[in-house]
TIKELUM-423709 format. One record per residue: residue number from 0; residue in one letter; x negated, y, z negated of N, C-alpha, C in turn. Coordinates in Angstrom, 2 decimals. Atoms other than C-alpha are relative to their C-alpha. Layout:
N
NUM; A; X; Y; Z; X; Y; Z; X; Y; Z .
...
// end
This chain:
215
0; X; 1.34; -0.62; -0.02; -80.34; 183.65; -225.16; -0.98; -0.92; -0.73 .
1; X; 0.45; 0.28; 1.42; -82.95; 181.69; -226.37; -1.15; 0.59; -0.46 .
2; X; 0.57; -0.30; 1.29; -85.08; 181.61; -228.93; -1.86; 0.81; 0.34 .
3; X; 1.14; -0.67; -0.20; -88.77; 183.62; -228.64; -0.82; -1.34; -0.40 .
4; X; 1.18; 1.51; -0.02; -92.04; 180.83; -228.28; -0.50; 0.31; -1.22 .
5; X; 0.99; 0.12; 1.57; -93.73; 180.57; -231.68; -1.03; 0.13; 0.69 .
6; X; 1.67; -0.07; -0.25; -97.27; 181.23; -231.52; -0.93; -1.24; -0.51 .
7; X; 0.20; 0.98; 0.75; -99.52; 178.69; -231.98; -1.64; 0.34; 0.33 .
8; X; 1.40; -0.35; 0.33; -103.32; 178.91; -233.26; -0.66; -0.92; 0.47 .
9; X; 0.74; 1.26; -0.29; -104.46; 175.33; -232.92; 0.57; -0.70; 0.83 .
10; X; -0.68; 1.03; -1.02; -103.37; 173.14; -230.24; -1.57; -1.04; 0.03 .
11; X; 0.31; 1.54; 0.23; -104.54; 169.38; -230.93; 0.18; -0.50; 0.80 .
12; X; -0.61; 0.93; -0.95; -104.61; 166.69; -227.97; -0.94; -0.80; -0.10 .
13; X; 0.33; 1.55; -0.41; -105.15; 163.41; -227.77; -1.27; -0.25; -1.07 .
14; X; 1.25; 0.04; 1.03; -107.55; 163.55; -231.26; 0.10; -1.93; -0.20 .
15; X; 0.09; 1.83; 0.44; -108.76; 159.92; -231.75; -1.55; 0.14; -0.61 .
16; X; 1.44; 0.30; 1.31; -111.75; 158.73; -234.47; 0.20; -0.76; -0.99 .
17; X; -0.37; 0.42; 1.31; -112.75; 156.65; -236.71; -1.33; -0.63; -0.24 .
18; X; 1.39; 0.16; 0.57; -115.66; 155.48; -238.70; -0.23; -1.29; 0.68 .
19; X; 0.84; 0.83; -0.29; -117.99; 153.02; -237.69; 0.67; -1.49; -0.70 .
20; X; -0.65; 0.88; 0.34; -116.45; 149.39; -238.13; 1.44; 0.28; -1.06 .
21; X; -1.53; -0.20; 0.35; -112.88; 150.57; -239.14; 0.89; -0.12; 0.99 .
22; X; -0.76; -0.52; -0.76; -109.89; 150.90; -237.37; -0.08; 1.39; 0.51 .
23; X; -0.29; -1.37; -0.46; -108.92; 154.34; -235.40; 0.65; 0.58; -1.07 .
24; X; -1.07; -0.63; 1.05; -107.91; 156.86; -238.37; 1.25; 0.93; 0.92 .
25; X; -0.89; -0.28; -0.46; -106.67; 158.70; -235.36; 0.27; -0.06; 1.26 .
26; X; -0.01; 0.55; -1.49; -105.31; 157.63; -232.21; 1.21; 0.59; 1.01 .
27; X; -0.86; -0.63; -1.00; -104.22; 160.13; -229.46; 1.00; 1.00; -1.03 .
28; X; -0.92; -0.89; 0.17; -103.01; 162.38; -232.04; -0.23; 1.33; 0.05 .
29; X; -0.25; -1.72; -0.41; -101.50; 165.78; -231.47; 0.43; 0.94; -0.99 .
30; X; -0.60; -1.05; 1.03; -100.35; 168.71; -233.28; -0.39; 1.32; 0.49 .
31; X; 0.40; -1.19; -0.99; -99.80; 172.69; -232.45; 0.67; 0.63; -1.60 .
32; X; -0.51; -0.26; 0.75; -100.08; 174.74; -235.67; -0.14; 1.94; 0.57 .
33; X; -0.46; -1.82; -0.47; -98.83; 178.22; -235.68; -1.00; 0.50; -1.61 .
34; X; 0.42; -0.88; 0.90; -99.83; 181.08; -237.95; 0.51; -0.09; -1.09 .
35; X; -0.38; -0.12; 0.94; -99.77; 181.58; -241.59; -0.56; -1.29; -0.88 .
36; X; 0.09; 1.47; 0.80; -100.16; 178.06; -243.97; 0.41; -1.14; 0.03 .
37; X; -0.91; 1.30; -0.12; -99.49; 174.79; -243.18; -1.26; -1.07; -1.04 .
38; X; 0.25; 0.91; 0.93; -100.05; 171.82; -245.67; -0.08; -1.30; 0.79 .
39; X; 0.20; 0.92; -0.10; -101.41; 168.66; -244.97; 0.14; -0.85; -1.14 .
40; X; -0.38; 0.62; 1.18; -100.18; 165.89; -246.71; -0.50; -1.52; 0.03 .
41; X; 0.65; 1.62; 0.04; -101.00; 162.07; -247.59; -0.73; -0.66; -0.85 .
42; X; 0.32; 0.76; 0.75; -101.90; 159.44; -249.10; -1.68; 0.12; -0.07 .
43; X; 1.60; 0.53; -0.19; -105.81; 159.01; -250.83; -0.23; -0.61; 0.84 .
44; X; 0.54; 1.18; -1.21; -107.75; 157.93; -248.32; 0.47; 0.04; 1.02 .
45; X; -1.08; 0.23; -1.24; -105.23; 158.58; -245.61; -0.68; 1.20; 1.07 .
46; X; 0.70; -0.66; -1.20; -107.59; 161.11; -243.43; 0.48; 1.53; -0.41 .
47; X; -0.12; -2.09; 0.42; -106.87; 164.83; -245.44; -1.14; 0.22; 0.57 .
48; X; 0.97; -0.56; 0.34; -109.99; 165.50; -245.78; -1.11; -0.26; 1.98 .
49; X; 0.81; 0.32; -1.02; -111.43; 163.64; -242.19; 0.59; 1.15; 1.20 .
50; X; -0.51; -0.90; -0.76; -109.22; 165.78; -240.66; -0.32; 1.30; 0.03 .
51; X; 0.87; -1.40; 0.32; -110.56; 168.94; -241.93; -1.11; -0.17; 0.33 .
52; X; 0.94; -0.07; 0.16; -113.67; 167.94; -241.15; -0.62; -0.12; 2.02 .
53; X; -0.10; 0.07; -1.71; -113.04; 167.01; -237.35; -0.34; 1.38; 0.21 .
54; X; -0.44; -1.63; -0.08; -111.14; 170.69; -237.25; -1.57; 0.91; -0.09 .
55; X; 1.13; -0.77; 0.40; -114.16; 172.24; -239.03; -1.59; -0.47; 1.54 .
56; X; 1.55; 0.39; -0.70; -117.10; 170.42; -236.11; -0.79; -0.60; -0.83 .
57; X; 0.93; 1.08; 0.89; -118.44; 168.00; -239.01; 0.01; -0.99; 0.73 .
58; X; -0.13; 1.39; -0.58; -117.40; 165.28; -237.50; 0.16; 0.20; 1.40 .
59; X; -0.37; 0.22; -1.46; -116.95; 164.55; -233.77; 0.77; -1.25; 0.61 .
60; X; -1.15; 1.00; -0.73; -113.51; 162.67; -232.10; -0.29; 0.69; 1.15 .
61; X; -0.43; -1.07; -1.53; -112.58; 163.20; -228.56; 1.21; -0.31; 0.07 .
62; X; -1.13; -1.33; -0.20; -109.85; 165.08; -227.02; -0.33; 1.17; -0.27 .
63; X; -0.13; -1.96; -0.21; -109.23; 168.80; -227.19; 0.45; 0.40; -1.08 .
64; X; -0.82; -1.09; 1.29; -108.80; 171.27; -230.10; -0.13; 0.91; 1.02 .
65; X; -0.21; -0.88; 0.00; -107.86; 174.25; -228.90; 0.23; 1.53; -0.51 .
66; X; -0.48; -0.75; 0.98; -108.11; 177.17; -230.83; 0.34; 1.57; 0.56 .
67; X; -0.53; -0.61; -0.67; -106.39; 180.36; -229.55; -0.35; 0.47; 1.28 .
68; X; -0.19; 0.16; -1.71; -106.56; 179.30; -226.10; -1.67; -0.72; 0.19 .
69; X; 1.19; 0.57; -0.06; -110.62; 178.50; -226.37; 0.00; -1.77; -0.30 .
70; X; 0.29; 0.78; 0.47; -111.68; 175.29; -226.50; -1.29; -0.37; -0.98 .
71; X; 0.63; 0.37; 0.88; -113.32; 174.33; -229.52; -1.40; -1.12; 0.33 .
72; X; 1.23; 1.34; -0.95; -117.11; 172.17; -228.73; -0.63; 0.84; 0.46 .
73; X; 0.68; -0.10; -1.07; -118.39; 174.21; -226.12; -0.91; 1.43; -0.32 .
74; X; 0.49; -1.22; 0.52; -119.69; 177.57; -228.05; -0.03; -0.08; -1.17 .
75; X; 0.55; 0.68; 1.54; -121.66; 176.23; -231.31; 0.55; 1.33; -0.80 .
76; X; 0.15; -1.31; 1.05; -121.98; 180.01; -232.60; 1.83; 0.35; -0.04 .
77; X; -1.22; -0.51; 0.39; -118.21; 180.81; -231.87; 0.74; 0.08; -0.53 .
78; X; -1.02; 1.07; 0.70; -116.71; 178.38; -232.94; -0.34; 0.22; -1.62 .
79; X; -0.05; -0.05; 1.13; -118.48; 178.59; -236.03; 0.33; 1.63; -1.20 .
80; X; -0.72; -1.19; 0.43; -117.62; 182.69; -236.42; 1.54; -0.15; -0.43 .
81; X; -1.66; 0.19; -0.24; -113.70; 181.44; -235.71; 0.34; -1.17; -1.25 .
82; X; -0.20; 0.68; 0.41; -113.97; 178.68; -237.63; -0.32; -0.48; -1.71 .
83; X; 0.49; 0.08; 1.51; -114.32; 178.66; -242.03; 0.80; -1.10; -0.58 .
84; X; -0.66; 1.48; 0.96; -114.73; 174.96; -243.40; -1.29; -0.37; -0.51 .
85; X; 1.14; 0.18; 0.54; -117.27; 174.72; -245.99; 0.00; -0.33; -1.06 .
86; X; -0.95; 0.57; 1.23; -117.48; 172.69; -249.32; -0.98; 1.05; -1.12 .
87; X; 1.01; -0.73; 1.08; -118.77; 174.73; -252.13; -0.48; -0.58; -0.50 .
88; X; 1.14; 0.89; 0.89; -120.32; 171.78; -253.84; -1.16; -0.24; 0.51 .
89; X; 1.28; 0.48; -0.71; -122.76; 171.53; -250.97; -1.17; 0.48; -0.75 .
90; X; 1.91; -0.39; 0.92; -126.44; 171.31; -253.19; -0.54; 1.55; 0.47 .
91; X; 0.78; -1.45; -0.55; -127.57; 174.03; -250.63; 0.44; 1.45; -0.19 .
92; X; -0.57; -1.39; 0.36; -125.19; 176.56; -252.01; -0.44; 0.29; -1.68 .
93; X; 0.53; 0.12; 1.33; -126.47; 175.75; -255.64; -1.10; 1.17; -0.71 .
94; X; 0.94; -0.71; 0.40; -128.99; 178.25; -256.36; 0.84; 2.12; 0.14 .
95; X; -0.61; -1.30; -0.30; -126.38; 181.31; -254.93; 0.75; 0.35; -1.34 .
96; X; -1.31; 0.05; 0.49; -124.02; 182.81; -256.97; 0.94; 0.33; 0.51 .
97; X; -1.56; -0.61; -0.70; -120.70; 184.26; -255.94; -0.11; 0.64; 0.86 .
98; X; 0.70; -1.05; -1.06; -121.90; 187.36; -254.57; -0.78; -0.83; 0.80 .
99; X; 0.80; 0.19; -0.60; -124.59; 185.75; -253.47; 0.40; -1.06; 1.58 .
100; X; -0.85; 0.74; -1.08; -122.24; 182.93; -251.56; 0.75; 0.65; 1.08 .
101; X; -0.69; -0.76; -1.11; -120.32; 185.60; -249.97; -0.53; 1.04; 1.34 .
102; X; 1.69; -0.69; -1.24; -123.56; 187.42; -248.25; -0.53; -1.22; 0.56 .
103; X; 0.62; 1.04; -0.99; -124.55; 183.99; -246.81; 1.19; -0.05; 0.47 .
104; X; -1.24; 0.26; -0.89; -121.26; 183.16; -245.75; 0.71; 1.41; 1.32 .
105; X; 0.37; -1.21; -0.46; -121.22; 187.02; -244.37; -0.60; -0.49; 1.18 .
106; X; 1.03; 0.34; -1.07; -123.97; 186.08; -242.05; 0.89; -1.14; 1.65 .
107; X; -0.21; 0.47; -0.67; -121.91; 183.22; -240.45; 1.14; 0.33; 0.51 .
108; X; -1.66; -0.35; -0.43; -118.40; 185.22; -240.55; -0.18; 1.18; -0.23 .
109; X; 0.59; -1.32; 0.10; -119.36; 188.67; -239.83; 1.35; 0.59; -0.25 .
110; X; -1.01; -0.89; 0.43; -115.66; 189.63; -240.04; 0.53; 0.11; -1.96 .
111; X; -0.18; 0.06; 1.49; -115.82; 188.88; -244.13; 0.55; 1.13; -0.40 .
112; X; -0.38; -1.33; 0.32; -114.02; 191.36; -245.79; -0.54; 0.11; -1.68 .
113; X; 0.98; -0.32; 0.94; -116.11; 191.99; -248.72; 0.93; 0.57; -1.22 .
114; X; -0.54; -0.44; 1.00; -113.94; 194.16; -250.99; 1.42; -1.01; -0.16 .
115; X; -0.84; 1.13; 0.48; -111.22; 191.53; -250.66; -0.63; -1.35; -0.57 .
116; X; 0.96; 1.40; 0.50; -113.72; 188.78; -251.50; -0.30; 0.35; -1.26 .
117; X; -0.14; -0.41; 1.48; -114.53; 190.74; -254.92; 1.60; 0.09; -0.50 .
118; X; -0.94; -0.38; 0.29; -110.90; 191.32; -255.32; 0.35; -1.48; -0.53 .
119; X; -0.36; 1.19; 0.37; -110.15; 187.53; -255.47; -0.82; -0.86; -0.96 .
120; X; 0.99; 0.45; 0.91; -113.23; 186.74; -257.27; 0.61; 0.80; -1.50 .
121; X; -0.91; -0.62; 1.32; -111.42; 189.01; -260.07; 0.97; -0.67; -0.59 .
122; X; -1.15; 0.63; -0.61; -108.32; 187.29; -259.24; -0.26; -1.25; -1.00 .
123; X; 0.09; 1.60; 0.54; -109.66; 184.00; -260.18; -0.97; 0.18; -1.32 .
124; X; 0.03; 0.09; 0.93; -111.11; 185.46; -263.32; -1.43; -0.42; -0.20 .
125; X; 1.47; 0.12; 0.02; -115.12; 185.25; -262.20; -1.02; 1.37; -0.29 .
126; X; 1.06; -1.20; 0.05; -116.11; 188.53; -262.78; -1.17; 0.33; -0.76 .
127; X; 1.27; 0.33; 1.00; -118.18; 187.73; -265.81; -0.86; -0.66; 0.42 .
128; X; 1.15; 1.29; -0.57; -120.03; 184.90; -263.84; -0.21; 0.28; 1.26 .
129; X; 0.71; -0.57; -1.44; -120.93; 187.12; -260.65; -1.21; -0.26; 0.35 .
130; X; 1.34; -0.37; -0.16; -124.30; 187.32; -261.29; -0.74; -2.17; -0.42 .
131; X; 0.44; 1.27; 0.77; -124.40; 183.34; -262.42; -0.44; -0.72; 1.54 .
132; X; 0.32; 1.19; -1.32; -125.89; 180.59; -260.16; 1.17; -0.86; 0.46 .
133; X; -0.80; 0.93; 0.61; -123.32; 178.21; -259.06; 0.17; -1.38; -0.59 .
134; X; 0.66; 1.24; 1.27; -125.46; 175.37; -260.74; 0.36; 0.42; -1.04 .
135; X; -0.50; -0.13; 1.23; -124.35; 176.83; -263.74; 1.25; 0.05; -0.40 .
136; X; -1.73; -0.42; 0.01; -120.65; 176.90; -263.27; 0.59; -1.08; -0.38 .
137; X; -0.90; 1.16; -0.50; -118.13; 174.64; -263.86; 0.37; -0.58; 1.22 .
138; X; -0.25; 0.73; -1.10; -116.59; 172.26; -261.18; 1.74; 1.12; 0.48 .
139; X; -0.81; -0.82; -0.49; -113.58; 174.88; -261.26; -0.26; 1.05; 0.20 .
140; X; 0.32; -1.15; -0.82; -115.37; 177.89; -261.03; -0.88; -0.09; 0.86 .
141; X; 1.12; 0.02; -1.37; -117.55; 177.17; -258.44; 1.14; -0.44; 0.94 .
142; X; -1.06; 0.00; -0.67; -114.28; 175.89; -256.56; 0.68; 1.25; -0.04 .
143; X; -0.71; -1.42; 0.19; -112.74; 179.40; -257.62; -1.07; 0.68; 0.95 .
144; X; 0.91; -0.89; -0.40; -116.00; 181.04; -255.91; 0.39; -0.48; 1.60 .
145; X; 0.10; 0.66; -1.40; -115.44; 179.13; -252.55; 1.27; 0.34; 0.37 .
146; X; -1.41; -0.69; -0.84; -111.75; 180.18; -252.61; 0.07; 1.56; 0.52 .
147; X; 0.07; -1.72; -0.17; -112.50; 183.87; -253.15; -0.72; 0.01; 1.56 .
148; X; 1.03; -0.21; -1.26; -115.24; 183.67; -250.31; 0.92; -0.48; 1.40 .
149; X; -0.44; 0.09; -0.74; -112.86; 181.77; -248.05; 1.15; 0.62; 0.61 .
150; X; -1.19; -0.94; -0.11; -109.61; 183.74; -248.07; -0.79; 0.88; 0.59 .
151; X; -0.04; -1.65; -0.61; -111.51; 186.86; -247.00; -0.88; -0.18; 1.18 .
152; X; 0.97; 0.31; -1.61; -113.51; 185.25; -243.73; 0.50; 1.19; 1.00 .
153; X; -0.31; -0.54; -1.50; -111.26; 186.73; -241.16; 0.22; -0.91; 0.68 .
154; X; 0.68; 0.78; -1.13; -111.80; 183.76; -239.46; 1.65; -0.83; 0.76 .
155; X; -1.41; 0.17; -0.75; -108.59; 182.60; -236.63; 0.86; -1.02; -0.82 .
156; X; -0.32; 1.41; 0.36; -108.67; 179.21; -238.50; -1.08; 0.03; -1.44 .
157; X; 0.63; 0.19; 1.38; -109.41; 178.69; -242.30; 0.22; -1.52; -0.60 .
158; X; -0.21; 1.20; 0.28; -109.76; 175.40; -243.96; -0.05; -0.59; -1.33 .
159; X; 0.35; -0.01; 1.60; -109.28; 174.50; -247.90; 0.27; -1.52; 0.06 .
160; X; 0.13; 1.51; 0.62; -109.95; 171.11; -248.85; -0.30; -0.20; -1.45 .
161; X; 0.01; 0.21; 1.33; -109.04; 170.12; -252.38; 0.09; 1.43; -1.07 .
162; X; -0.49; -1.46; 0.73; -107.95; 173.52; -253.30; -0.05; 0.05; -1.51 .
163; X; -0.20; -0.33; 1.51; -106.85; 172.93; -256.65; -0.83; -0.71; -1.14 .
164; X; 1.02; 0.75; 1.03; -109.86; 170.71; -258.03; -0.21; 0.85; -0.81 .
165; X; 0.46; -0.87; 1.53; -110.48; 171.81; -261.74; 0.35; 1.57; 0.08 .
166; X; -0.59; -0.96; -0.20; -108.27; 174.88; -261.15; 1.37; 0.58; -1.38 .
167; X; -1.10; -0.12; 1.02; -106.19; 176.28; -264.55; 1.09; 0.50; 0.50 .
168; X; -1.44; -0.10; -0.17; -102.80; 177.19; -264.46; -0.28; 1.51; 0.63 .
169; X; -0.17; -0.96; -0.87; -103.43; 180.90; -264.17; -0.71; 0.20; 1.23 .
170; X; 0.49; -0.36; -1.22; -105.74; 180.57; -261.37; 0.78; -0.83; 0.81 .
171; X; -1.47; 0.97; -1.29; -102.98; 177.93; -259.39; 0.90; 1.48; 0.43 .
172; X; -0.91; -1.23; -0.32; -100.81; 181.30; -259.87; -0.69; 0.68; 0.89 .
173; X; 0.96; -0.92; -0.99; -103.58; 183.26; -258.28; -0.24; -0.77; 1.82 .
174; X; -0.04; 0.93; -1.55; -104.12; 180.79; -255.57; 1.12; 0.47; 1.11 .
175; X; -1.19; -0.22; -0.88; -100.45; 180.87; -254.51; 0.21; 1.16; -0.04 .
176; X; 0.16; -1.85; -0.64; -100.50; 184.92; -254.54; -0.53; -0.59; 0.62 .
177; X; 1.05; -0.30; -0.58; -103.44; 184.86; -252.68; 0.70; -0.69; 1.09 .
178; X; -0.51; 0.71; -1.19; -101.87; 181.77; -250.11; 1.33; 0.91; 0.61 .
179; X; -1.19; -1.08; -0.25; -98.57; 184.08; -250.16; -0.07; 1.05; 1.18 .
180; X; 0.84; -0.74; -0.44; -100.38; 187.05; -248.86; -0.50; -0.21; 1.32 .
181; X; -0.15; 0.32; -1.07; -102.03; 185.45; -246.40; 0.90; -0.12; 1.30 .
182; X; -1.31; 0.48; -0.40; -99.22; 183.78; -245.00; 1.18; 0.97; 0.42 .
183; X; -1.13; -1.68; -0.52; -97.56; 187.40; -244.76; -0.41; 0.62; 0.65 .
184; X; 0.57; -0.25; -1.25; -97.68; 188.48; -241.05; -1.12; -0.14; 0.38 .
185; X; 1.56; 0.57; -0.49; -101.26; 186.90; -240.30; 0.37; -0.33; 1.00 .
186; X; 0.46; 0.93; -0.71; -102.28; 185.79; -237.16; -0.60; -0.77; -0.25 .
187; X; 0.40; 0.90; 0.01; -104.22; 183.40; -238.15; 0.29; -1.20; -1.19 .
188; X; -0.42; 1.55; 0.95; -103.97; 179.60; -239.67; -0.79; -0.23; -0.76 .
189; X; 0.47; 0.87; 0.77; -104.94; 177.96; -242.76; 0.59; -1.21; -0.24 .
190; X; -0.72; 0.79; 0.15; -104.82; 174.70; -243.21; -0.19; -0.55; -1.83 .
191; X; 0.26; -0.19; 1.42; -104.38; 173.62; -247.01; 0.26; -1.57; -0.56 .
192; X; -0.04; 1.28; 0.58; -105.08; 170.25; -248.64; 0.14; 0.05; -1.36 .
193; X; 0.20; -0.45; 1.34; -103.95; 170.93; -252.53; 0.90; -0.71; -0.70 .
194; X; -1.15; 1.34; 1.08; -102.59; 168.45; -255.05; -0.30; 0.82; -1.21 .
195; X; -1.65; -0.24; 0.04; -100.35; 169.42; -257.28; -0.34; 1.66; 0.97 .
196; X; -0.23; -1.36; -0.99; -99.22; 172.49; -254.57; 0.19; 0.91; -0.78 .
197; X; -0.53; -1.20; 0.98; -98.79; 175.56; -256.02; 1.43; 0.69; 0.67 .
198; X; -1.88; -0.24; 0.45; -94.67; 176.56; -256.83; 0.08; 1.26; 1.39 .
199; X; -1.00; -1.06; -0.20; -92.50; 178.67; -254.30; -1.39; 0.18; 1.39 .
200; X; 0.77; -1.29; -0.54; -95.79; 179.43; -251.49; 1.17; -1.03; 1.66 .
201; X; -0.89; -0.15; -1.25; -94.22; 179.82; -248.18; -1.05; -0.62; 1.25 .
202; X; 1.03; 0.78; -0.83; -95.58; 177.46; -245.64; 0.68; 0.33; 1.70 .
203; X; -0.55; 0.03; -0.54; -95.40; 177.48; -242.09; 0.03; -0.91; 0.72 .
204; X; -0.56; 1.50; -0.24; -95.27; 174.05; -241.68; -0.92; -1.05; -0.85 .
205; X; 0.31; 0.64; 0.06; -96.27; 170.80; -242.68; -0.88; -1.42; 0.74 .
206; X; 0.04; 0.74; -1.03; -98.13; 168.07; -241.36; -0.48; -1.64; -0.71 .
207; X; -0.09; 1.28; 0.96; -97.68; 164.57; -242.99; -0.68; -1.48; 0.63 .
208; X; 1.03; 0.90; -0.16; -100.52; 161.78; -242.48; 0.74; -1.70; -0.29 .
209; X; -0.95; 1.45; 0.09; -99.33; 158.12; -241.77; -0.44; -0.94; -1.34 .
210; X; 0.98; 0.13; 1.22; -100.05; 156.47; -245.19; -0.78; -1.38; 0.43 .
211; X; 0.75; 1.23; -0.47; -101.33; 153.14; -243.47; -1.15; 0.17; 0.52 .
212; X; 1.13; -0.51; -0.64; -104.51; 155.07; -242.39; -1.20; -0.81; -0.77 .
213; X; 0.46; 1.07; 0.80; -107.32; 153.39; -243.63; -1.17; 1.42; -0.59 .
214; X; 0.99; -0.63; 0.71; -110.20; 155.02; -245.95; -0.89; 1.10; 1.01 .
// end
């Protein structure tokens, strides 16, 4: 008998790109991630982050993303409902605070779940600095504000880049709850770029970056 088809969220083909007088960071590559958490891995410089940024519609390669069954490109607004990849350091989020990040981000991911977005904002130990700007934050709680806000999108496909920048120990613990969670019966994918990983979280796959990639 065999085995039942895995599901898969993202289907990748033939992704190729690369900056302006460089080599190709990526050439003709593929990948089909399923549900739950998968980790991207690699060397500085080795295309984490370009890759998230493809995924996200920052950047533009050609070939096909696929994202559960749609193709990704062709429906600006959809894509960007389906799709949560956003850096919290961006200047233009500077004047929000937490709350205030999660009512703009609201707007572009109407499925936000709001009382889970305070729940993780607890979580990560911001509840005193709700009402703060995130010009006034540290470089880890304003990364703590962007995790809370992103975990609770809804969105098919989630995207954390640099997860654990300026992140203390108990909020790494909180993280990996929170990635745990997720990761327990979800349909949908995150993908997770986070040095050092946080202990024991249950992935459902990996996807390991050639380290000869160039900057």
């Amino acid at each position: 008998m065999s085995e039942p088809k895995k599901a898969i969220v993202l289907q990748v083909r033939e992704l190729c790109f690369g900056y302006p007088g460089q080599p190709l960071l990526f050439a003709g590559w593929n990948a089909a991630i399923g549900p739950g958490v998968t980790l991207v891995e690699g060397d500085t410089g080795g295309g984490k982050t370009t890759l998230l940024r493809l995924l996200a519609g920052e950047l533009r390669g050609t070939g096909e993303l696929l994202l559960n069954g749609r193709r990704l490109g062709d429906d600006a607004a959809a894509d960007r409902r389906a799709v949560c990849g956003f850096n919290p350091r961006d200047e233009a989020f500077d004047a929000l605070t937490p709350v205030g990040l999660m009512a703009a981000l609201r707007q572009r991911h109407p499925a936000l779940d709001e009382a889970a977005c305070q729940r993780h904002l607890a979580g990560f130990g911001l509840a005193p600095h709700r009402a703060k700007p995130l010009y006034a934050l540290s470089t880890g709680s304003r990364r703590k504000a962007g995790l809370a806000v992103a975990l609770s999108t809804g969105c098919a496909l989630t995207l954390l880049d640099d997860a654990a920048a300026g992140l203390d120990r108990d909020s790494m613990n909180y993280l990996a709850q929170a990635l745990a969670d997720f990761a327990d019966g979800s349909p949908r994918a995150l993908l997770l770029v986070c040095t050092p990983q946080p202990e024991a979280l249950p992935l459902a796959g990996r996807i390991s970056l050639p380290s000869s990639a160039p900057t």
